[in-house]
N, C-alpha and C positions, 0 to 999 in steps of 0.2 A: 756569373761573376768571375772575372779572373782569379789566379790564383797570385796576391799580391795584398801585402800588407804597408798600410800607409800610418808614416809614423808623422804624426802631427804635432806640431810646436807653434807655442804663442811667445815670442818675445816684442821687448822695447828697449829702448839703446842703452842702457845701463848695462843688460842680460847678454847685449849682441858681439860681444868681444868673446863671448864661452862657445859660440856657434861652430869655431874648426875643431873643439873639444869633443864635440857633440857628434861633429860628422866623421871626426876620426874611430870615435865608437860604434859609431855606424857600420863604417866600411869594416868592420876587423867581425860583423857578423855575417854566420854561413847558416844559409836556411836551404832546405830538402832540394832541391831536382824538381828544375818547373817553378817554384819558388820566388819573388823577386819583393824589395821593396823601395816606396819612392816613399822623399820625404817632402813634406807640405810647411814649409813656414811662415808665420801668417805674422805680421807686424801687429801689435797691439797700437793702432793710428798709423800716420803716416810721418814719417821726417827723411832725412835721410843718412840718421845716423845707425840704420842697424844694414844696409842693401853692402857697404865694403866689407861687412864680415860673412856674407852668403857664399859659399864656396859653390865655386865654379864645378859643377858636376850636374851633366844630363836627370841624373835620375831626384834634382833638387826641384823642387816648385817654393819661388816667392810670391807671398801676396801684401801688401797694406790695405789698411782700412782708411777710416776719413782722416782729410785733414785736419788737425786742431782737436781733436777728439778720442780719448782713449776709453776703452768699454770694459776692462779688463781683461787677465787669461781666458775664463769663461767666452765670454765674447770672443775672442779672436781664435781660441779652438774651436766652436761652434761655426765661425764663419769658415774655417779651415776645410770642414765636412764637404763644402760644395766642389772641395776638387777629390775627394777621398773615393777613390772607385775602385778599389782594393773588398776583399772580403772581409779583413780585417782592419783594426785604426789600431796602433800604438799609442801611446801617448810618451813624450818626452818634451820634458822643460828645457830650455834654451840653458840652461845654469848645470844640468845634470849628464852624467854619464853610463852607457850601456856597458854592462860585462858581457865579456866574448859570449856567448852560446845564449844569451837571453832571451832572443826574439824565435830562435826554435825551438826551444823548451816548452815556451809557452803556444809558440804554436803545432806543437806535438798534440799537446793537452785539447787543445779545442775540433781539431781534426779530428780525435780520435774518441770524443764523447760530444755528441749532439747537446746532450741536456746541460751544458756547461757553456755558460756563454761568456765569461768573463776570466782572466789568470792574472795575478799576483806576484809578487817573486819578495824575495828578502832585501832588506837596504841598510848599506853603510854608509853613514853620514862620512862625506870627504870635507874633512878641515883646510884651512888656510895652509896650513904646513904640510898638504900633501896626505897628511896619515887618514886614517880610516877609524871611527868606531863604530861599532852596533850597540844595540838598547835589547833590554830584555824584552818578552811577551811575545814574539811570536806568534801563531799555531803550529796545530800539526804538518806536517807537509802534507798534500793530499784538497782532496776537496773539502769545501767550504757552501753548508748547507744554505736554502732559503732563510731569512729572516738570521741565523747567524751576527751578521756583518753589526746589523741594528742593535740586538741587543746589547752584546759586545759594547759598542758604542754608547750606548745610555749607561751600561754601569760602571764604568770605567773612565767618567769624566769627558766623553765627546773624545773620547781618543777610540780611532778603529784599531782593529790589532793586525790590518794590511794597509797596506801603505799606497796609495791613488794616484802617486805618481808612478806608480810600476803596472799598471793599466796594461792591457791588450782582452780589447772586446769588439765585440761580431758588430758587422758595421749595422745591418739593419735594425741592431737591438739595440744601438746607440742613437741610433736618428728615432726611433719610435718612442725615446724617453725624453727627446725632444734634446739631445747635445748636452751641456756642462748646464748649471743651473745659475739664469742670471741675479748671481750674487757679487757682491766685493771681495768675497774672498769665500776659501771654504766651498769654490764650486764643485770641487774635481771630489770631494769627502760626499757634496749632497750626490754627485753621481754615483758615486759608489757606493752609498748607503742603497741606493733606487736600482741599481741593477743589481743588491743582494736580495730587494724585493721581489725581485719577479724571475729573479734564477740564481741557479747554482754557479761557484765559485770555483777558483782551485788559487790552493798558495803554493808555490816553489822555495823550499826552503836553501834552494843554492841563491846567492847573490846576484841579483838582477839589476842591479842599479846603485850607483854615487851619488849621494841625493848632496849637495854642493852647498856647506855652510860657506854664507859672507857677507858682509857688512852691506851692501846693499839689496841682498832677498826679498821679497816684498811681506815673507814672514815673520821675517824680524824687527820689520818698521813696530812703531807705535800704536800707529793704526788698528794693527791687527788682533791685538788683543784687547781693545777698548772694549770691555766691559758690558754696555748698552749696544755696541753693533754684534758682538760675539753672539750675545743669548739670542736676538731677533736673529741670526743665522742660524744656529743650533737649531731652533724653532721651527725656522719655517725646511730646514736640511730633515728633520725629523717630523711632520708633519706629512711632508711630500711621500718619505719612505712608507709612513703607515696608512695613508689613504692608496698609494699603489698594492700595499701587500693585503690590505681589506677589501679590495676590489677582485684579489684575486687574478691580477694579471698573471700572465708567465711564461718562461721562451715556451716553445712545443720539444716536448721532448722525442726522438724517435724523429725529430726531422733532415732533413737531407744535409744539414751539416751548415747552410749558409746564413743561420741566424734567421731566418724567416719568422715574423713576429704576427700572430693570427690575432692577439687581440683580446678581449675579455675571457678567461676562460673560471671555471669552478675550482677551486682549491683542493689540492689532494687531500 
């Protein structure tokens, strides 16, 4: 596997105006010697109202999906994996912004601890006006145990205390979870709930990401918090984590660093 992290984006034309936002934060990161990353942006369908905000730069890859047909983020990150041939996948929203040092922070952390297959970082909600707030909860800075993430999340009202869009995990242990989970929303929480089942974590308590409040989000639609679609997601988001973590999946710890996923093993 090269050494190359591919940072993956689902947008659709609403989202595609925030694209040279996106790649301006890109470019303003510096990762180790020998180091590189490309980014993967996948159309959620096809039109052609997101291809004039795709900035011209070698190390961009576009793709669309079907015509007439939108599958959502899930979907269109998942499809995104087939160009991702990096050791690592990023994850970044079409809406959101990286801070400087974020993509080698996090991939310090996984270089440098095998048994860690997944990193986090802190996020500040960027407003309409430019300003920035944070929210309380946190954790510690440092690593984030097995099963962790899940509890966390059942007692504290389906809120994790990391945040899924500051993602960066080992690409093999992403495709052996089978990519984002095909839901309407809440894909990117059932992933992360799934890879605190079967490994260890790490949060960065420096600021990793502008996670981008505005009036057209797809989390602030109506939609998303309807009631009857919420809990069947909650549901089957939490079902998934505890049939992986009863099964006893889990990366291999002590292995050579590239996420190599062996498959059933015994629970410590």
């Amino acid at each position: 596997m090269n050494r190359r992290v591919i940072v993956v984006t689902a947008v659709h034309g609403p989202s595609a105006p925030f694209l040279p936002e996106a790649h301006a934060s890109l470019c303003a990161q510096e990762l180790p010697a020998g180091w590189e990353w490309r980014w993967v942006i996948q159309e959620d369908g096809r039109t052609e109202a997101v291809r004039p905000y795709v900035p011209d730069d070698p190390r961009v890859v576009f793709r669309q999906g079907r015509h007439g047909r939108q599958g959502g983020p899930g979907v269109a990150r998942t499809m995104a994996l087939a160009h991702a041939d990096g050791a690592y996948v990023k994850v970044l929203d079409a809406d959101d912004r990286l801070t400087p040092g974020a993509l080698a922070r996090d991939l310090a952390v996984l270089e440098a601890d095998p048994s860690i297959g997944w990193a986090t970082s802190r996020v500040l909600d960027l407003l309409p006006d430019g300003s920035t707030a944070g929210f309380p909860g946190d954790p510690a800075h440092g690593p984030i145990e097995r099963g962790a993430v899940l509890d966390f999340w059942k007692a504290n009202g389906f809120r994790a205390q990391v945040h899924p869009a500051t993602l960066l995990v080992r690409r093999d242990l992403l495709l052996a979870l089978g990519g984002w989970m095909a839901l309407p929303a809440s894909e990117d929480t059932g992933l992360l709930l799934a890879l605190g089942g079967v490994s260890r974590g790490w949060f960065s308590s420096e600021v990793g990401l502008l996670y981008r409040k505005w009036e057209g989000q797809e989390t602030g639609q109506a939609a998303h918090v309807d009631p009857a679609e919420r809990d069947a997601r909650m549901a089957v988001v939490e079902a998934r984590a505890r049939a992986l973590t009863a099964f006893g999946w889990s990366l291999p710890e002590g292995s050579d660093g590239t996420g190599r996923f062996d498959g059933p093993r015994e629970r410590p």
